[in-house]
Structures are given as C-alpha cells and as structure tokens.
VMD Tcl script that draws the C-alpha trace (Angstrom):
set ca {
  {-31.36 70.32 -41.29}
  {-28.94 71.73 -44.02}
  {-26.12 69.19 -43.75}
  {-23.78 71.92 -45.66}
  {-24.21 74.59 -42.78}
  {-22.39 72.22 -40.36}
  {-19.31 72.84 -39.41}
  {-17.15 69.82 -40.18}
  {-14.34 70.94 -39.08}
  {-15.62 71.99 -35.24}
  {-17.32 68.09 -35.63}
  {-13.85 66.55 -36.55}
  {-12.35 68.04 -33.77}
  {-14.80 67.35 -31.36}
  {-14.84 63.59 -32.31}
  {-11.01 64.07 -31.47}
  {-11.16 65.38 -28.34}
  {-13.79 62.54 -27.62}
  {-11.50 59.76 -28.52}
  {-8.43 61.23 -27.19}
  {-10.47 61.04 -23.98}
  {-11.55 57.54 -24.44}
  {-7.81 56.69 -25.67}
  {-6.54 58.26 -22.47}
  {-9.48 55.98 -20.30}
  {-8.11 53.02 -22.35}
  {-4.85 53.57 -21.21}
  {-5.66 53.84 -17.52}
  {-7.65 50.96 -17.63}
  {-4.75 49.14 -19.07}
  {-2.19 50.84 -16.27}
  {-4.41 49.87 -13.58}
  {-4.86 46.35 -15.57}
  {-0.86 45.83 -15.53}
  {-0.78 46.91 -11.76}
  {-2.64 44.37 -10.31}
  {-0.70 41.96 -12.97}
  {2.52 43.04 -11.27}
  {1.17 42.64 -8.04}
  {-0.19 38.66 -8.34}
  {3.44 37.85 -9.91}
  {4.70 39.56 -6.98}
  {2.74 37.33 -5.07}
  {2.86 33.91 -7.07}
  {6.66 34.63 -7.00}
  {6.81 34.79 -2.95}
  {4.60 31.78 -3.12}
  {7.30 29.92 -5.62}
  {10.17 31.00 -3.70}
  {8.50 29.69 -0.06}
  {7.50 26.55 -1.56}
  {10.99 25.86 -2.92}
  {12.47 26.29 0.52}
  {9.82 24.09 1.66}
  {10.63 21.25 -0.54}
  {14.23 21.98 0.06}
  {13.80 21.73 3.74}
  {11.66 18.58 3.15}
  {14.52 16.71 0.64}
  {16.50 17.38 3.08}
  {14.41 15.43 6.44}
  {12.90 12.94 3.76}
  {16.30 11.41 2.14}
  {17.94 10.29 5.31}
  {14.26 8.44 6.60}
  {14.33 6.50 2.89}
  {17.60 5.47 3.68}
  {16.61 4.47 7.09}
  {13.88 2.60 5.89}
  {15.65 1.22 3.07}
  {17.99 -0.67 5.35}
  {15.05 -1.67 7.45}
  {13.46 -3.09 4.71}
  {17.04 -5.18 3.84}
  {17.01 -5.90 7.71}
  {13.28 -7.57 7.65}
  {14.32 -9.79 4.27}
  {17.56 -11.04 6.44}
  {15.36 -12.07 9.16}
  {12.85 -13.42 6.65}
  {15.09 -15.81 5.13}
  {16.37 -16.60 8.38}
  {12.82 -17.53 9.66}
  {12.20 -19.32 5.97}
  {15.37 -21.76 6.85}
  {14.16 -22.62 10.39}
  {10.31 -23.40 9.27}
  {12.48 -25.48 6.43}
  {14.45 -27.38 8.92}
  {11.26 -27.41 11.35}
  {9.46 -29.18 8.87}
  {12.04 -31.38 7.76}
  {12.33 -32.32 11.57}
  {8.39 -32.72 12.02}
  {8.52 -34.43 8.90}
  {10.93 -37.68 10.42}
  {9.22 -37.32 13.62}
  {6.07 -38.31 11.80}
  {7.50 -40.93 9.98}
  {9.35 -42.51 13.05}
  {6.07 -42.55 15.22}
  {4.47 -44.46 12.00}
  {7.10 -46.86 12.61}
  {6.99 -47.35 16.13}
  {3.14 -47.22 15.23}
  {3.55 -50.67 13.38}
  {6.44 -51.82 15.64}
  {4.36 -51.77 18.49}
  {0.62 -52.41 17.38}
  {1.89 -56.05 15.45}
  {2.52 -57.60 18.51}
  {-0.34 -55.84 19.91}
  {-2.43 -57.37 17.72}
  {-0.92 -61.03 17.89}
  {-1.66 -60.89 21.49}
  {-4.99 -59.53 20.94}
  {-5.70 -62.41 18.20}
  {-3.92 -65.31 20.54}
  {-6.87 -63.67 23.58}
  {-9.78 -63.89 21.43}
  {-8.84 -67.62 20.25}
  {-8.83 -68.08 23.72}
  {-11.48 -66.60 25.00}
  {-13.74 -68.45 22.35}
  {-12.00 -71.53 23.19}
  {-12.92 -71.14 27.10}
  {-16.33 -70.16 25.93}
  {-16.75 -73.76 24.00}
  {-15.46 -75.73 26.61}
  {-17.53 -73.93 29.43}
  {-20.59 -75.05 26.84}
  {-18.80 -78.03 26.53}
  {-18.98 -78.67 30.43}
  {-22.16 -77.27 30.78}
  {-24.34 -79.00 28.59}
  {-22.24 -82.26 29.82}
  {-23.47 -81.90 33.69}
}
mol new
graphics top color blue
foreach p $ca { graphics top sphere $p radius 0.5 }
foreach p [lrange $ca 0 end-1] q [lrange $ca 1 end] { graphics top cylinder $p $q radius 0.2 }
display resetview
C-alpha cells in the first residue's frame, strides 16, 4: 500500500466527522449526567426542607417537656432534702431512745440482780441448814 496515494485530506476529515460525533455523544452523556444531578438535589433539597420542619415542629413539643421536667427534677430534690431532715431527726430520735432504754436497762437490772444475789445466798443457806438438819436426825 502506497502511503502517498492516500488521500489525507478525505482521512482528516473523516477523523473529524468521527470525533465531532463522539464530542457530540460526550456531551449527551454529560446532559443526561447533569439531569439526574439536578434531579437528586431536587430531591435531597425536599428532604432538607421536610426535615427542618420536622425538627422545627419537634423544638417546638420538646422545649416545654425539658422545662417540665426540669422543675420536676427541682421538685424531687425539695422533697429529697425534706426526707434527708426527717431520717436526720428520726435517727437523732432512735438514737436517745436507745440510749434511754440502756439506762433503764441498768436502772432496772441492778436491783434485779441484788435480789437475784440476796436469793441465791439464800437458797444455799437453806440448802446447808436442811444438810445441817438432816445429817443431825
């Protein structure tokens, strides 16, 4: 093949029309690219725009239950340290209860156990003299 009987001219313009055509597929594929671009920012944008309603709409139900729960919380503590003061005086209270029954305790068991000590030491002292009498018949 004689490379000087081609035509360059009819091969330069036929690689033209060739990548004109490609060029032109290029740019569809890039129109139909940007398309379905526009569309999902269409669609992330209705998304945006719901969920900032949503979270408007939620602010506005979510605020006034904090501050409900806020003053419920400051309502327990009150009652807390109103509980914490009675256990404190409870204890206080249980506290001289226990140390008045200690002294009743000892007020009442010393003569308790002088009377117990004055029966045994009689008691033995029947017991010798009914040995006493006994070995004496």
């Amino acid at each position: 093949m004689d490379l000087s009987a081609i035509n360059w001219a009819l091969v330069i313009t036929i690689l033209k029309v060739v990548l004109m055509v490609a060029g032109l597929f290029a740019l569809f594929a890039l129109i139909g690219v940007l398309l379905n671009l526009s569309k999902v920012l269409k669609n992330t944008s209705a998304t945006v725009v719901e969920t900032n309603q949503t979270v408007v709409a939620l602010r506005g139900s979510v605020v006034p239950i904090l501050d409900k729960a806020s003053v419920t919380v400051d309502a327990v503590n009150a009652e807390l340290l109103r509980v914490d003061a009675i256990i404190s005086k409870v204890e206080a209270a249980t506290e001289k209860v226990s140390h008045t029954s200690e002294a009743v305790a000892g007020v009442v068991s010393t003569p308790v156990d002088v009377v117990a000590g004055i029966t045994d030491r009689l008691r033995r002292g029947w017991k010798t003299r009914r040995a006493e009498a006994e070995d004496a018949l």
